[in-house]
C-alpha positions as CSV (number, residue, x, y, z in Angstrom):
1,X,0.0,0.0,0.0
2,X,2.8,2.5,0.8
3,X,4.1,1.9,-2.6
4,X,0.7,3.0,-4.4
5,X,0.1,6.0,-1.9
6,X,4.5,6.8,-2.8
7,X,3.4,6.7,-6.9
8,X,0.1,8.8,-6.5
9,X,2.0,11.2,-4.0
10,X,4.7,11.2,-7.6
11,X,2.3,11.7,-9.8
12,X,0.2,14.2,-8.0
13,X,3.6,16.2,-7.7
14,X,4.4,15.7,-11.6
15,X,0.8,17.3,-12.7
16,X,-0.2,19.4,-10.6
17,X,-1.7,22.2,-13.0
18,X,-3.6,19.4,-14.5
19,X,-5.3,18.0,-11.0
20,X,-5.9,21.8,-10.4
21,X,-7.4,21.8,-13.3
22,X,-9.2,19.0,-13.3
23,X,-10.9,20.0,-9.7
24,X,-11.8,23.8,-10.9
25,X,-13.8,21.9,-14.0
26,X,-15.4,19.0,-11.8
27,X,-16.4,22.3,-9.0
28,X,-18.0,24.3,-11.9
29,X,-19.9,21.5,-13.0
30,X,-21.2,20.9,-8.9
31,X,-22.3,24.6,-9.2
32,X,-24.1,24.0,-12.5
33,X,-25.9,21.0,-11.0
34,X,-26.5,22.6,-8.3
35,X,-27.6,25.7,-9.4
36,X,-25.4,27.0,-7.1
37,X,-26.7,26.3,-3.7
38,X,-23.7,25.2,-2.3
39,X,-20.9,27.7,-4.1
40,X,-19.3,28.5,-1.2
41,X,-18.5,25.2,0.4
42,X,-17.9,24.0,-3.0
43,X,-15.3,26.8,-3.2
44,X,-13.5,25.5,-0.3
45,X,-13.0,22.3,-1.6
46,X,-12.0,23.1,-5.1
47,X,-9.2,25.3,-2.6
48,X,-8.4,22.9,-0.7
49,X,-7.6,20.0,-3.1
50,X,-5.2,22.1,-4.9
51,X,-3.4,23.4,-2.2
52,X,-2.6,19.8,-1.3
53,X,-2.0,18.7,-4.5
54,X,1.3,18.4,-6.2
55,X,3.0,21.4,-5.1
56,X,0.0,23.8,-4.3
57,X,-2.7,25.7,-5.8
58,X,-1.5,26.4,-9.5
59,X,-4.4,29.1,-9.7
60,X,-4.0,32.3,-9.3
């Protein structure tokens, strides 16, 4: 198990504006479905998965 967690941990660090990405488009499309209701907590996570992705939020 260490040796899966060691090659995500790898390849979170190797593309890390694509997982920022990636989590911006997938909290967009949370905020479509949701119309909105839940922006800001939705927000929050988008923030916090990037900033402990990879080497940190890629976003400005």
């Amino acid at each position: 198990m260490n040796d899966f967690m060691d090659r995500a941990k790898d390849f979170a660090d190797q593309h890390d504006e694509q997982i920022d990405k990636a989590a911006e488009k997938a909290g967009e499309q949370v905020d479509r479905r949701t119309g909105g209701k839940y922006d800001e907590q939705v927000d929050k996570g988008v923030d916090y998965a990037q900033q402990h992705t990879g080497q940190g939020d890629t976003n400005p």
